[in-house]
Structures are given as C-alpha cells and as structure tokens.
C-alpha distance (Angstrom), angle and dihedral (degrees) to the residues before:
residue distance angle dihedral
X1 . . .
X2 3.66 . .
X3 4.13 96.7 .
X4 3.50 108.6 107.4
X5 4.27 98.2 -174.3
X6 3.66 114.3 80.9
X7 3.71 113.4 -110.8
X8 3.66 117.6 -99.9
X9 3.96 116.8 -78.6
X10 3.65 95.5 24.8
X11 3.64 111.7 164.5
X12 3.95 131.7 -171.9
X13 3.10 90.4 -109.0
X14 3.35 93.0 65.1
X15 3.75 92.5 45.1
X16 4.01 83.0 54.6
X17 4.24 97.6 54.8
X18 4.14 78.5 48.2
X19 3.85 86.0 63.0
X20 3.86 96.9 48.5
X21 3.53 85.7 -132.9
X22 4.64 89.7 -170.6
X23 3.87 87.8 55.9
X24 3.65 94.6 36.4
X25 3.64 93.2 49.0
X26 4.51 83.0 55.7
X27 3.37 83.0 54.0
X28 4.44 96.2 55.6
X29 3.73 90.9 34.8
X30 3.35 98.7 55.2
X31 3.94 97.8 47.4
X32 3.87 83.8 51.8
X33 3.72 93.8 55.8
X34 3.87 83.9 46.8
X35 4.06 92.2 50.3
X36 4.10 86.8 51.1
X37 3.33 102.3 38.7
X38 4.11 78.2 59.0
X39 3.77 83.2 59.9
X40 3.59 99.1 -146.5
X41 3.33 132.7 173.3
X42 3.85 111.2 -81.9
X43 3.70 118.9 -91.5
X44 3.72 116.1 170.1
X45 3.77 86.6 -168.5
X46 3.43 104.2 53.2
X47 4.02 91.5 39.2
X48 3.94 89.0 58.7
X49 3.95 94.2 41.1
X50 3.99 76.9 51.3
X51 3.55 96.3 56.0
X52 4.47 99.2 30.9
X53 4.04 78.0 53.4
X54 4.10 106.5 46.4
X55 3.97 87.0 37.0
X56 4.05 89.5 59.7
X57 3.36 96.6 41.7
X58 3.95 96.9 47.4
X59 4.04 82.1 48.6
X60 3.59 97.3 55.3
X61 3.56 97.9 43.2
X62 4.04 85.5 54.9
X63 3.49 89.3 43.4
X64 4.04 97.6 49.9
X65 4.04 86.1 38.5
X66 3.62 89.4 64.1
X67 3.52 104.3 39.2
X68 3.85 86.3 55.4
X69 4.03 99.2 49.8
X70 3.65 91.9 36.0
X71 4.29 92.9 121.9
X72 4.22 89.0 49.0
X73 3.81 88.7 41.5
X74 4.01 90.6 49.4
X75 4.00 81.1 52.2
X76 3.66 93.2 55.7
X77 3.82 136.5 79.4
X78 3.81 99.5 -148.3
X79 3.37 88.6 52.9
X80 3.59 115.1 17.8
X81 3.92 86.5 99.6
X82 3.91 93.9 60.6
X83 3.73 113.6 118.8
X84 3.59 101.2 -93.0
X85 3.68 101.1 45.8
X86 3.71 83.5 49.6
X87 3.46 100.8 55.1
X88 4.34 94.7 -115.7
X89 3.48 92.6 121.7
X90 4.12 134.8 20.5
X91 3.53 114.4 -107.3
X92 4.14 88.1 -130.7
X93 3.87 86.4 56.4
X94 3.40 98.8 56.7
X95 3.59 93.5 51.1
X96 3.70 91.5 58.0
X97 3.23 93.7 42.7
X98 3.92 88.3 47.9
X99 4.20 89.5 61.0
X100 3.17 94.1 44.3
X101 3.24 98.9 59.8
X102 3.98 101.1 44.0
X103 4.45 91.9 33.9
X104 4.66 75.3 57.8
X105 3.50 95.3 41.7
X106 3.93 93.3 51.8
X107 3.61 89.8 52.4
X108 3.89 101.3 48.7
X109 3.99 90.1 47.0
X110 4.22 89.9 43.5
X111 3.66 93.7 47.1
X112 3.91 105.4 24.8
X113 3.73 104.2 27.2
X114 3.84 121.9 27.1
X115 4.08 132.6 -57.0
X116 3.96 88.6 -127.8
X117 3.79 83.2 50.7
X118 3.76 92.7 47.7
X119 4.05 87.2 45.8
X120 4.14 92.1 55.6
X121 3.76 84.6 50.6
X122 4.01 97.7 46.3
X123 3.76 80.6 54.5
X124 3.76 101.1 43.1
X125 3.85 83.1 61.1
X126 3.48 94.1 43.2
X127 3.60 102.1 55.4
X128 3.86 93.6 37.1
X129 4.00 92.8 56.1
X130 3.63 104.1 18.3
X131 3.88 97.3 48.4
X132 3.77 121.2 -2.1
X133 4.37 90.4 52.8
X134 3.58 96.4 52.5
X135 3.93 96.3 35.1
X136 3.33 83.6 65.9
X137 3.76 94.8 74.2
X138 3.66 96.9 46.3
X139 4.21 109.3 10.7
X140 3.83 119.9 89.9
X141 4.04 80.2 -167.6
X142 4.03 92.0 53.6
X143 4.08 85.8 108.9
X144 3.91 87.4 59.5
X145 3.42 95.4 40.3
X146 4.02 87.1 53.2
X147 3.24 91.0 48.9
X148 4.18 89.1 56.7
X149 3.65 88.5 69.1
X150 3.35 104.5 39.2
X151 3.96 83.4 54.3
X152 3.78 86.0 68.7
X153 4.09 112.5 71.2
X154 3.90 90.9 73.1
X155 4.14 90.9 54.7
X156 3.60 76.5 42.2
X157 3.88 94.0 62.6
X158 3.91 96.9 22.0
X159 4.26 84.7 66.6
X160 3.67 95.9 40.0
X161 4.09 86.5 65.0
X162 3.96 98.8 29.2
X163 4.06 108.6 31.5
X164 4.00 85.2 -134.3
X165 3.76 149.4 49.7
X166 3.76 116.4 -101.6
X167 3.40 124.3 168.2
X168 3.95 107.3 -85.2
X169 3.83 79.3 53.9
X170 4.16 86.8 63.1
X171 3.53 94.2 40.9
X172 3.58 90.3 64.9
X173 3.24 96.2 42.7
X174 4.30 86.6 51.9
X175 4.25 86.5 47.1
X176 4.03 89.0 53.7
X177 3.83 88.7 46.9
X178 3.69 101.4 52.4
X179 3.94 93.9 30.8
X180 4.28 88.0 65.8
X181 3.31 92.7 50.1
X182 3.44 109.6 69.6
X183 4.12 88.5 28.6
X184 3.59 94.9 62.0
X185 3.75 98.0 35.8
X186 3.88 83.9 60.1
X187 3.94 86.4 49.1
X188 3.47 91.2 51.9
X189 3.63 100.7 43.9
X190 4.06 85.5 52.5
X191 4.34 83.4 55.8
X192 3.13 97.4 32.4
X193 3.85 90.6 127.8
X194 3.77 90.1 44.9
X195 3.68 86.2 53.8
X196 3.82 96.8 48.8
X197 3.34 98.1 49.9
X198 3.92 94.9 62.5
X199 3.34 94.5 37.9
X200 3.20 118.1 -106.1
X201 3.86 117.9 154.1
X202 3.60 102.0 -151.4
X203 3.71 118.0 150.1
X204 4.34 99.3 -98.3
X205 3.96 78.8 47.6
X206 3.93 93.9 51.0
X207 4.28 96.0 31.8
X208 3.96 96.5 61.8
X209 3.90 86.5 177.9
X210 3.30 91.9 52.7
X211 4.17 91.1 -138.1
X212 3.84 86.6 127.0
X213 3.73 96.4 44.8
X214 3.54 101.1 61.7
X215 3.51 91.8 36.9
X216 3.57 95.7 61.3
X217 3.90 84.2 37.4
X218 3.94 84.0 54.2
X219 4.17 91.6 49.5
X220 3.55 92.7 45.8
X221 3.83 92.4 52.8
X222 3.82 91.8 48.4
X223 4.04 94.3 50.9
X224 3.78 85.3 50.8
X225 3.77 98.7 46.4
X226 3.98 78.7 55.1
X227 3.43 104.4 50.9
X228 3.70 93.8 39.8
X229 4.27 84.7 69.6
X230 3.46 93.1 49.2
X231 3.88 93.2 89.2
X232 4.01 86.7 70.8
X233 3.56 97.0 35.7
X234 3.80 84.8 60.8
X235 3.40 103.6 41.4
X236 3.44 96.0 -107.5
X237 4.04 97.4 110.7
X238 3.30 142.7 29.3
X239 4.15 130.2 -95.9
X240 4.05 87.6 -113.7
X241 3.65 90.3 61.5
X242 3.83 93.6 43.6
X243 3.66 90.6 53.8
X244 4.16 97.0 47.0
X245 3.55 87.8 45.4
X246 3.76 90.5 51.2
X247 3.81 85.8 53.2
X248 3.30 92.5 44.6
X249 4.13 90.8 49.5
X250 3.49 95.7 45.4
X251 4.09 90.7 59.0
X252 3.48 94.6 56.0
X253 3.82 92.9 49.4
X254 3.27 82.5 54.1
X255 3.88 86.9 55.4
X256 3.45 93.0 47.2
X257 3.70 99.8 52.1
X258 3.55 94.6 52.5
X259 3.56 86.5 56.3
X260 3.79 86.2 73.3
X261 3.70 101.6 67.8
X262 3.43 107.0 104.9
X263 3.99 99.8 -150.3
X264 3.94 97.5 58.1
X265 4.22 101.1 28.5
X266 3.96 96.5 125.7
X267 4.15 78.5 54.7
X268 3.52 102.0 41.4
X269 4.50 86.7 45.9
X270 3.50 87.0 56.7
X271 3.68 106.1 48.1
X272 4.37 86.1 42.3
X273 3.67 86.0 55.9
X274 3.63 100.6 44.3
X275 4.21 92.6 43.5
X276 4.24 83.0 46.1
X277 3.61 84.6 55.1
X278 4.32 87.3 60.4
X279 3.76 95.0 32.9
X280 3.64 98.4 70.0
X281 3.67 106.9 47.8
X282 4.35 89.6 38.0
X283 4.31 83.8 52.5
X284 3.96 93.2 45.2
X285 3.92 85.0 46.9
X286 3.45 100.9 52.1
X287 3.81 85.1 46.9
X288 3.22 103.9 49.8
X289 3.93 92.1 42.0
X290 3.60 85.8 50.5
X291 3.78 95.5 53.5
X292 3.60 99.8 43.7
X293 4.07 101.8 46.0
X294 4.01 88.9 37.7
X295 3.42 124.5 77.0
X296 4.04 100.9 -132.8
X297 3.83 119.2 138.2
C-alpha cells in the first residue's frame, strides 16, 4: 500500500474500474434528481459544477475504499480481480489519486456550488471511509451504516438548487436509505461465503438461515414503500405518482417476501436484487416527472 508509482502497464481503463464508475454514476444521478426535484431555475453552470463535483467525489471515495480493503479484496472472488489485487495499479497510487479527487471535489462544490452542498459531500466521504469501510470488519450494522452515506448525494443536489433542506429533500434522502438495504442484503446473501471467509460479520454472514436476512430485507422494503408515498401525503406530488409508486412498492414486497422461503433463498436474493436494480431509477422517474410537469410547491 505504500508504492506511490503506478505499476507498469497501467491503463485508464484501469484507473476507470478504480473509480467504480456504475456506483459512482448512482451517486451523480441521484444528486441530479435531487437538484430538479428542487425545481430551480436553470443554471447550466451550476448543474455541470454539480455533476464535475459529485463524479470526483464518488471516484475518490471508490478509489480510497479500495486501496484500504485491498488484502480482504485479494481474498475474495468478486473482487479479487479489481485493479489492486491484480497488480494494474499500485496501492500508493490509488491513494493519491483517491485525495485528489475528494480534496478537488470539495473545492469545486465550496466555491462553485453551495457550502451546504460542499458540507453533504465532506460528510459523504466521511462516513464512507471513516465509518462504513472499517465497520465492515467488525459492525454487523456496516450495511446500514453504508447505506447512511449513500443517502447523501440527493441532499447533495437538493441544496445545490435550494440553499436548504426541506422536506422532499429528506424524503429522498429516507428512499436512498431504505432502497440499499434490502439491495445489498440480497448482494450479500449471494456472497455470503465470500464474506465469511474474510471475516466480515455482517448480518447474511452471522444469520446462516437466512430467517433474519430477509426479514430485515422485508422491514426495509416496507419503510421504503412508506416513505416513497409521502410526496402526496404532503402535498408535494400528485395522486398519479402515489398510485404508480404504490404499484411499484407493492412488487418489490412481493420480492421481498419471497425472499423468505427458505428452500429457494439464493433464487429469491437474486431476482430482489435484480428487480431493486429497476425499482429505483422507475421511483425517481415517476418523481421527478411528477414534480416537474405538476404544479406542487
């Protein structure tokens, strides 16, 4: 980990896998449905300051996550081909590279996009690498704790176009929450073994039934399905949203409760996770439709 000089043949797009550029890209599209849903006047500036700024943070954070579970990841097969296990990149390089990328993205959103902004960020980063990464060695909660600050790029966005936190702005934030939680408890039910064998005493690791793990999986789902209504209960949709996104609820409990039966879990994690995968983006659609052709305040 101490290398600083890139191993030999290091490409970009090794320097790109580094990044996590699927997750990363979560992270930027969900503060930009948090900066419309704000509905504020257009700024092509500020929207691409937004979106330069969330994209370096998100990178860095993957970058410094990786450099610091490097050994585990080595020990791993879904991850034992990343690029530091591999030998693509030094472990020392992607550790500067890691900084760099978060100390520039603080700037840009401080200078160019908002201080609250630039404080959801600083704390993105700080939960990610200061508690979520190491929790994950000793936590049985490190999934919730995860799922904290990746909670935090739609407050990011929703500031950047309002200056403040109203409540849309937390009810994005509560959709994020609950959305992880079943999606990575699937994902680690699916590695479970993986998971074990480095140590990591996160609830599918601990539960070897799996009872637990879809029940919390179940809960999570439920408190999600609840707060995605909330827009309409508060005015802040309309009743065509509340209904798809009742539809839309009531399939992934539907998900979720299959993921109870004992005999076909490893099937029933991988069909939650794959219909969590469509979930999210068809919910923040229908919101963000919603909000911009409605007239709601």
């Amino acid at each position: 980990m101490t290398d600083t000089l890139p191993h030999p043949g290091a490409r970009f797009s090794d320097y790109l896998e580094l990044t996590k550029p699927r997750l990363s890209l979560l992270s930027v599209l969900t503060a930009l449905v948090g900066y419309f849903a704000a509905r504020p006047p257009f700024d092509a500036a500020r929207i691409g300051f937004l979106v330069v700024g969330t994209s370096l943070a998100a990178g860095g954070v993957a970058s410094l996550n990786q450099w610091m579970e490097s050994d585990t990841d080595a020990r791993m097969r879904r991850t034992a081909l990343r690029p530091i296990p591999t030998g693509k990149i030094a472990g020392g390089s992607a550790f500067v590279l890691g900084w760099l990328m978060c100390i520039a993205a603080l700037m840009l959103i401080f200078s160019l996009v908002g201080k609250l902004s630039a404080l959801f960020t600083l704390l993105t980063i700080a939960f990610y690498l200061g508690w979520y990464t190491p929790a994950k060695k000793w936590s049985r909660w490190s999934t919730e704790i995860g799922a904290v600050a990746g909670a935090f790029p739609p407050l990011i966005g929703w500031t950047a176009a309002q200056g403040s936190v109203s409540a849309l702005g937390w009810i994005l934030f509560g959709v994020l929450f609950f959305w992880q939680i079943p999606h990575f408890m699937a994902i680690a039910w699916i590695y479970r073994r993986d998971y074990s064998a480095v140590g990591f005493p996160m609830l599918p690791v601990r539960d070897e039934a799996g009872g637990k793990v879809a029940g919390w999986s179940f809960a999570a789902t439920l408190a999600l399905v609840a707060v995605s209504l909330l827009p309409t209960f508060l005015g802040l949709s309309s009743t065509a949203y509340a209904l798809a996104a009742g539809a839309a609820g009531a399939m992934f409990l539907w998900r979720a409760a299959a993921f109870f039966r004992a005999l076909d879990r490893d099937q029933g994690a991988r069909r939650l996770f794959l219909f969590s995968l469509a979930y999210l983006p068809l919910l923040l659609g229908m919101l963000l439709a919603d909000r911009l052709l409605g007239h709601h305040p």
